[in-house]
TISE-915057 format. One record per residue (C-alpha): x, y, z. Coordinates in nm, 2 decimals. Each point is the difference from the previous one (the first is absolute). Example, Ala and Ser with C-alpha at 12.3 -4.5 7.8 and 13.67 -1.06 7.14 Angstrom:
REM residues 2
> px_py_pz
> 1.23_-0.45_0.78
> 0.14_0.34_-0.07
REM end
This chain:
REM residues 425
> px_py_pz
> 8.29_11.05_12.63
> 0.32_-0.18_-0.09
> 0.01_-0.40_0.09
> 0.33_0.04_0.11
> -0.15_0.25_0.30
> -0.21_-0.26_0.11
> 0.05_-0.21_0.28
> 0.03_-0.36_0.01
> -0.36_-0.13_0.04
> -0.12_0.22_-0.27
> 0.25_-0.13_-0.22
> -0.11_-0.31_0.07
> -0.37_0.10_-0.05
> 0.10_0.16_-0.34
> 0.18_-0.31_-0.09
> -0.27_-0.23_0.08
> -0.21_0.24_-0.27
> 0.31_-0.01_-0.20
> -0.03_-0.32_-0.03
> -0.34_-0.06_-0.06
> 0.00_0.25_-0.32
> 0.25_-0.16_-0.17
> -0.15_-0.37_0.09
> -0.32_0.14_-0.20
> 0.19_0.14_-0.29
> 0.17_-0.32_-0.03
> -0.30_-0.20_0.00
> -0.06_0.14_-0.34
> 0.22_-0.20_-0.17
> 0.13_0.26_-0.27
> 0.27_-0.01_-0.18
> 0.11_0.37_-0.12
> 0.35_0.12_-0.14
> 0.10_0.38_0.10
> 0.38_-0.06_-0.06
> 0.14_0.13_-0.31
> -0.10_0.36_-0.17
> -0.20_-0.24_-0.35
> -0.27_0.24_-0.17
> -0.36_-0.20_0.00
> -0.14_-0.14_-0.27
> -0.21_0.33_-0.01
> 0.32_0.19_-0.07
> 0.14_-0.26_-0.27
> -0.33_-0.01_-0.19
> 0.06_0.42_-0.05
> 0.27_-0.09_-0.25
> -0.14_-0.27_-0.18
> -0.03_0.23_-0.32
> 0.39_-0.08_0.03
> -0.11_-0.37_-0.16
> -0.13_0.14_-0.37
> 0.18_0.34_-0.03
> 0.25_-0.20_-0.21
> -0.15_-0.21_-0.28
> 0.22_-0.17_-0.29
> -0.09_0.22_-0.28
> 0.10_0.34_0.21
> 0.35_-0.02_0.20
> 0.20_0.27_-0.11
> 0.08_0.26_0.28
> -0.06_0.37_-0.09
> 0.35_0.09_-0.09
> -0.02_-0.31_-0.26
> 0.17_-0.35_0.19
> -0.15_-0.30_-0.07
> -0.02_-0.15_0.37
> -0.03_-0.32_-0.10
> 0.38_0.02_-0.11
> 0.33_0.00_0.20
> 0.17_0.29_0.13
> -0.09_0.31_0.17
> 0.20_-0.05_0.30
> -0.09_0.32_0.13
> -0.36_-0.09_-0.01
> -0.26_0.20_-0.23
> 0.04_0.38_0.05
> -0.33_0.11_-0.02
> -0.06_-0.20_0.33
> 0.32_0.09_0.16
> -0.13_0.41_-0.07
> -0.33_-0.08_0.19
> 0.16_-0.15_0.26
> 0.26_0.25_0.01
> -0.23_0.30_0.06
> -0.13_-0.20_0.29
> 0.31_-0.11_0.14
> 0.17_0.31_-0.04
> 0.28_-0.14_-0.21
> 0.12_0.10_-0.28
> -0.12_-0.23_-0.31
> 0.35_-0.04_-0.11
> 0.15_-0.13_0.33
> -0.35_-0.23_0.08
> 0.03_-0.38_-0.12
> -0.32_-0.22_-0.05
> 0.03_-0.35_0.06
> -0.13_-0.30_0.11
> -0.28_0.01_0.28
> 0.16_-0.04_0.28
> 0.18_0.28_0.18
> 0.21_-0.25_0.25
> 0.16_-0.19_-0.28
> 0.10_0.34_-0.14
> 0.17_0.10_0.36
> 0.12_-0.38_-0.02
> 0.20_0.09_-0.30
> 0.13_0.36_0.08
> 0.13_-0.18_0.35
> 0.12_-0.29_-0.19
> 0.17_0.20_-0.28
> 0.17_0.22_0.32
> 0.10_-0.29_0.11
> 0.11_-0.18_-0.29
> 0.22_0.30_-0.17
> -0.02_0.30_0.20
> -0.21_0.35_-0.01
> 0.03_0.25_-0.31
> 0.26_0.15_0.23
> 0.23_-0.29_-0.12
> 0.03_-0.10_0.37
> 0.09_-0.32_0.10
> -0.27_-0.27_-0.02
> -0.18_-0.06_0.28
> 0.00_-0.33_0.06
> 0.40_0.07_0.04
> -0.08_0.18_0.33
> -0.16_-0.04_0.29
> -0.36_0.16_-0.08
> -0.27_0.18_0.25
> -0.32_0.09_-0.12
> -0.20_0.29_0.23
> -0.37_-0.12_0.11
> -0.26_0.27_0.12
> -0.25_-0.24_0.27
> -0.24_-0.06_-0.02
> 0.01_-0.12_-0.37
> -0.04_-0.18_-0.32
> 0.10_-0.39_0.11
> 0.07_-0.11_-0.37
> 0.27_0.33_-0.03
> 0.17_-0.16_0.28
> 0.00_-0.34_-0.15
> 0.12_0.10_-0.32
> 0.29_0.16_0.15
> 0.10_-0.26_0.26
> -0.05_-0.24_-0.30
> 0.34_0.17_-0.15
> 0.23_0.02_0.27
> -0.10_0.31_0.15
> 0.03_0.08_0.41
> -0.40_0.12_0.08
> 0.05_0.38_0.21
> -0.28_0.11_0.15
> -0.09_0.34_0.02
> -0.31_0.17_0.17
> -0.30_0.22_-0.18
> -0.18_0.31_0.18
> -0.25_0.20_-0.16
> 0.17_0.09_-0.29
> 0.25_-0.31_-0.09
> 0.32_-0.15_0.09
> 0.12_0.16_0.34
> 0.27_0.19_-0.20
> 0.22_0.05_0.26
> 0.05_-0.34_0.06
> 0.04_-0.05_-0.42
> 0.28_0.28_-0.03
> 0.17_-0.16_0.27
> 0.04_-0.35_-0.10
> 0.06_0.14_-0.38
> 0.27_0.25_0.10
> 0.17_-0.24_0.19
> -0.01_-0.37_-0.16
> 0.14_-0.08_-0.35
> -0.19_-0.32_-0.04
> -0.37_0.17_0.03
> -0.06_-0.03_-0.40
> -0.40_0.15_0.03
> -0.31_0.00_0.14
> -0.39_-0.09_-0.05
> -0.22_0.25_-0.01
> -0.43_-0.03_-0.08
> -0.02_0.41_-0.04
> -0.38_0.01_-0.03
> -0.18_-0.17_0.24
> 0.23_-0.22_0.10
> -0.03_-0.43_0.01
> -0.10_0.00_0.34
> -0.07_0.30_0.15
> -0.17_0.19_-0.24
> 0.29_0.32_0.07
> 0.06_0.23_-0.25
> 0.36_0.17_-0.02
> 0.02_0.38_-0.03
> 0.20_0.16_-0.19
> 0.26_0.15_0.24
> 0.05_-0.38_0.12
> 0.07_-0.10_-0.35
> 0.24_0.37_-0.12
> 0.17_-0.16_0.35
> 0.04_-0.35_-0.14
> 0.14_0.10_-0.36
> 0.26_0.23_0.14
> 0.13_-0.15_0.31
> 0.34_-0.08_-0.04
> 0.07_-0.42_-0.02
> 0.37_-0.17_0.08
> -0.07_-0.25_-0.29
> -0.03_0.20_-0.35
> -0.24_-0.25_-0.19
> -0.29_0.04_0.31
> -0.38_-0.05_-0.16
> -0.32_0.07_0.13
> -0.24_-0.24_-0.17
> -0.30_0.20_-0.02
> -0.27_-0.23_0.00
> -0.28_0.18_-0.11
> -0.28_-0.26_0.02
> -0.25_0.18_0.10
> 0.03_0.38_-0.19
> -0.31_0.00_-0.15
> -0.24_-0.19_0.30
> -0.17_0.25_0.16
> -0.28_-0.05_0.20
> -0.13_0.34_0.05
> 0.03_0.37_-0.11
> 0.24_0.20_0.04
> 0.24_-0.23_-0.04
> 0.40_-0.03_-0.01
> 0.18_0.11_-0.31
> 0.33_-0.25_-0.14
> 0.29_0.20_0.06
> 0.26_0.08_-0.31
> 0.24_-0.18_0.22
> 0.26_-0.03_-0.29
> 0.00_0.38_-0.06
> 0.08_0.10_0.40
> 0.24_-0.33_-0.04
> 0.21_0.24_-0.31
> -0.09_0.33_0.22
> 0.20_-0.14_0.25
> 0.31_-0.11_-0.19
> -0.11_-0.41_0.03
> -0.18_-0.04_-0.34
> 0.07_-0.40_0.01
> -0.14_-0.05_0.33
> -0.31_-0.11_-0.03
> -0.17_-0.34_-0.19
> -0.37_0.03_-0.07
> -0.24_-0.27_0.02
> -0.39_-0.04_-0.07
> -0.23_-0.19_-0.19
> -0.34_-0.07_-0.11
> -0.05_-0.29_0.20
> -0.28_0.17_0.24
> -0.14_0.23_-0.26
> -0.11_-0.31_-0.27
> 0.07_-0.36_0.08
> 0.24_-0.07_0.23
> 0.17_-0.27_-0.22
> -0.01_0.15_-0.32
> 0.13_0.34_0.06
> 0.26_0.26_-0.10
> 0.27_0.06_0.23
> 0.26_0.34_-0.05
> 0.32_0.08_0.12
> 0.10_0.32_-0.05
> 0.38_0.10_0.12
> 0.26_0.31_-0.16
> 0.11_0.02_-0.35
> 0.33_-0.19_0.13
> -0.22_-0.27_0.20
> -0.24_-0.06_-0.29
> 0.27_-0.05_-0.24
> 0.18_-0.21_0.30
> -0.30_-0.21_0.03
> -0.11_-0.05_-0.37
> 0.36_-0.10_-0.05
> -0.02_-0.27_0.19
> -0.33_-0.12_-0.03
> 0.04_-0.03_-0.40
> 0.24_-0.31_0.06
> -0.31_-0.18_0.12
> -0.33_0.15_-0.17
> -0.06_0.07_-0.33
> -0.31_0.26_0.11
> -0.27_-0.03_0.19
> -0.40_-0.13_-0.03
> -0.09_0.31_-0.26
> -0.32_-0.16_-0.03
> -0.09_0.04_0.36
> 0.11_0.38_-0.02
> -0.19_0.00_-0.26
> -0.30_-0.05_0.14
> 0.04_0.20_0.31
> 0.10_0.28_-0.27
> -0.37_0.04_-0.16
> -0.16_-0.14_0.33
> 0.11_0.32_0.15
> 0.07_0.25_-0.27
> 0.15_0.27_0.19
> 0.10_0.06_0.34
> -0.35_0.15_0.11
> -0.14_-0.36_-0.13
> 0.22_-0.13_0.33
> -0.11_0.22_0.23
> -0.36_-0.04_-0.08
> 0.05_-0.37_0.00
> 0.16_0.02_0.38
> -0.30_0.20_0.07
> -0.16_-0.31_-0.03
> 0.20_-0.18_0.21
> -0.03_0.19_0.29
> -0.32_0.02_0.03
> 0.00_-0.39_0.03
> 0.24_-0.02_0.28
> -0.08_0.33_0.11
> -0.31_-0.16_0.22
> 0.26_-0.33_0.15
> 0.25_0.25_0.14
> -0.27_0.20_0.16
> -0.16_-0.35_0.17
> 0.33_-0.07_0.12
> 0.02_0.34_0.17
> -0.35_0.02_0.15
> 0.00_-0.37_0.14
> 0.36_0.03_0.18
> -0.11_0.35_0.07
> -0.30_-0.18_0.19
> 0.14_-0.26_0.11
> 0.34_0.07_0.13
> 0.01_0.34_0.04
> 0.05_0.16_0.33
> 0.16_-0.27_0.12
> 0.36_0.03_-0.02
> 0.05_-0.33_-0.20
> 0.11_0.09_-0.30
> -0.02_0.30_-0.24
> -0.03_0.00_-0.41
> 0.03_0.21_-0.28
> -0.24_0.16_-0.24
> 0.17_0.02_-0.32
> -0.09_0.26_-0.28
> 0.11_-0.30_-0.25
> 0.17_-0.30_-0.10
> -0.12_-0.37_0.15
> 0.08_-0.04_0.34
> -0.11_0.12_0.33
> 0.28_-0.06_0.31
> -0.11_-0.09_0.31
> 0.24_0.00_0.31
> -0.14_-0.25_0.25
> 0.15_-0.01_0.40
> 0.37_-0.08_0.00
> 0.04_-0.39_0.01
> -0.35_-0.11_-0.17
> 0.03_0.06_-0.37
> 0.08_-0.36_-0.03
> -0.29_-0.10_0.19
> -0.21_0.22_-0.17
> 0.11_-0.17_-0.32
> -0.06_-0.33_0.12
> -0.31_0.06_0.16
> -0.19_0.15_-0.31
> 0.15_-0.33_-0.21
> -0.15_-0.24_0.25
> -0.34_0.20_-0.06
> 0.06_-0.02_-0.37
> 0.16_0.41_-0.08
> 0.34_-0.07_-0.14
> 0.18_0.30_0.06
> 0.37_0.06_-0.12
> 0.24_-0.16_0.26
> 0.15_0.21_0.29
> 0.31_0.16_-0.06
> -0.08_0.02_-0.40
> 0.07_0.35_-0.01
> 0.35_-0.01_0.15
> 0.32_-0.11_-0.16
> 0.08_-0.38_0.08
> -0.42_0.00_0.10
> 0.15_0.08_0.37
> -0.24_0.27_0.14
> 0.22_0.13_0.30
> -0.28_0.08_0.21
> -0.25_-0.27_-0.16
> -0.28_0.25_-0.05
> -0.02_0.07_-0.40
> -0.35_-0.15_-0.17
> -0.04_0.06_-0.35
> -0.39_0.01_-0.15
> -0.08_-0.03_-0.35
> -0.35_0.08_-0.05
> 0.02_0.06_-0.37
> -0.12_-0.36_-0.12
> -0.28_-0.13_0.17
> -0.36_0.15_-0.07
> -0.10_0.30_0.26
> -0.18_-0.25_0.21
> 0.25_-0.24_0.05
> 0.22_0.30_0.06
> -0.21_0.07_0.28
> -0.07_-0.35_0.16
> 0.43_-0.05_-0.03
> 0.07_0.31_0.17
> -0.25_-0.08_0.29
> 0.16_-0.30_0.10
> 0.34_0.17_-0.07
> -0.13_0.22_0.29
> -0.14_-0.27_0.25
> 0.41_-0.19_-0.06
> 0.13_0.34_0.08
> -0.18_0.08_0.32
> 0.02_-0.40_0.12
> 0.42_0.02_-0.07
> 0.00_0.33_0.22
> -0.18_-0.15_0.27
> 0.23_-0.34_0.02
> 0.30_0.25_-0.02
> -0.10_0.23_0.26
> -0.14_-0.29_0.20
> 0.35_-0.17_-0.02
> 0.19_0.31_0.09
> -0.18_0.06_0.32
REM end
């Protein structure tokens, strides 16, 4: 039966037991961290063959650089093919870089900003500037953009993406909406996948401003946590099916698949874009870390080497996202006080707590020592209209931590709902 069909003196019952539960889990005196989508130390330790695949007498790449040396801005080729295959992108047209994907969507912003699009439009930063966010979503996306002048939009997901109605409306009709975020696959935090008539939809729609970008964040395109699982979309080719060949900016990296701070990130854009990019990107690197691509290069081999080696990963975090569907399952369900998904892939499960209580929630769990990530992090400006949104990131604690955090997540959940309903009677 749902609390909220209660009446007033068995609320008050089930808040007393409320209350009692979450006394006793906070008697334990833990101190666990379910807030940002880390691998374990289990996942790092898969890639540690990274550390000696380069040794001093051996770092030439296949098609003969010395990576030790400058240049190369493009990043080593044999890498860029794997990756390629995987990412559905063209070799030519995919960049590797650094390891981090959000300092490559810093720079393509920045360089927007800075000196316009490959349309030769005028710079950004020139204009007023919008930026489209799908909610919930990736907090540091939002940052980045509010960071550089942009007005945060929000737009709402179903099933299958971006509400598109709502997208082709606000693109049709305002010239200062210069893109939009998009996690494709599995998306940062709601797991949702976007299907292919969403995204034919999003590369043809008609936009007021000509030098609109949909920054295709694909973060998660190769972290699947079961079988059969979602295939990448060649999103460039139904962007030059539909007449828009420059729409779309590419993003990924390695940063979940080796170790998180010593990856390989890609950005992978048109012929026009890539040479838009490259251009301005030589005025301030002479090449990237070769030596790192280097290593990934014979760690992996080919592009079946990857997918073996995310095999391994999900069957590590496989077993977390299943606790934290069987405990809520156990303990919340039923009772009309919040829902969650159950993603196929990716990091995060989202759990949508009664209206008015993700705050408490949040607070609650710290004061029993779960840091969670703060209310509202998955909306633009961290306002959560309805104050509901609770992202969990089960992916770096050990399985039983997972299942001791997400147990007291639970017993803050129901003990929130029952003060809310309490106060609303």
């Amino acid at each position: 039966m749902s609390l909220s069909d209660l009446s007033r003196s068995e609320l008050e019952a089930e808040l007393t037991r409320a209350h009692a539960d979450y006394e006793a889990f906070a008697g334990r005196g833990l101190a666990l961290d379910i807030t940002r989508g880390k691998p374990s130390v289990q996942q790092l330790d898969l890639a540690d063959a990274l550390l000696t695949s380069v040794t001093g007498d051996d770092c030439t790449s296949p098609s003969g650089v010395d990576v030790r040396n400058y240049g190369g801005l493009e990043g080593l080729i044999e890498l860029r093919e794997i990756f390629a295959e995987l990412l559905k992108v063209p070799a030519a047209q995919l960049l590797a870089q650094g390891n981090s994907s959000l300092t490559l969507m810093h720079q393509a912003l920045s360089f927007a900003c800075l000196f316009g699009t490959s349309a030769g439009t005028t710079p950004w930063a020139q204009q007023p500037r919008r930026i489209l966010c799908p909610v919930p979503g990736y907090d540091r996306h939002f940052g980045l953009a509010e960071a550089l002048g942009f007005e945060l939009v929000s737009v709402e997901m179903d099933a299958d993406g971006p509400v598109i109605e709502q997208v082709e409306e606000l693109v049709a009709t305002d010239p200062t909406i210069k893109g939009m975020w998009l996690v494709p696959l599995y998306s940062n935090p709601t797991g949702i996948t976007i299907s292919e008539d969403r995204a034919r939809r999003l590369v043809d729609m008609k936009t007021v401003a000509e030098d609109f970008k949909l920054l295709w964040d694909n973060a998660y395109a190769l972290h699947h946590l079961s079988e059969p699982h979602a295939e990448v979309l060649d999103i460039l080719a139904l962007a030059a099916a539909a007449g828009n060949p420059d729409r779309v900016w590419i993003f990924a990296s390695t940063s979940k698949v080796t170790h998180a701070g010593a990856g390989v990130a890609f950005f992978g854009a048109s012929e026009a874009d890539v040479a838009w990019f490259t251009g301005h990107l030589g005025a301030g690197s002479i090449g990237p870390d070769k030596v790192n691509q280097l290593r990934h290069l014979r760690f992996f081999g080919d592009a079946a080497g990857v997918v073996e080696h995310m095999k391994a990963h999900a069957a590590i975090l496989r077993p977390k996202f299943e606790a934290v569907t069987r405990i809520l399952s156990d303990r919340l369900g039923g009772d009309g006080i919040a829902t969650w998904t159950e993603p196929k892939g990716g990091y995060f499960v989202t759990v949508s707590v009664l209206p008015g209580t993700a705050d408490r929630v949040v607070e609650l769990a710290a004061d029993a020592g779960v840091k969670l990530t703060p209310a509202g992090s998955t909306h633009p400006y961290k306002l959560d209209p309805d104050n509901r949104v609770i992202r969990v990131a089960p992916s770096m604690p050990t399985l039983a931590e997972v299942e001791t955090a997400v147990e007291g997540f639970a017993a803050c959940v129901r003990l929130a709902a029952c003060e809310k309903l309490l106060a609303a009677d």
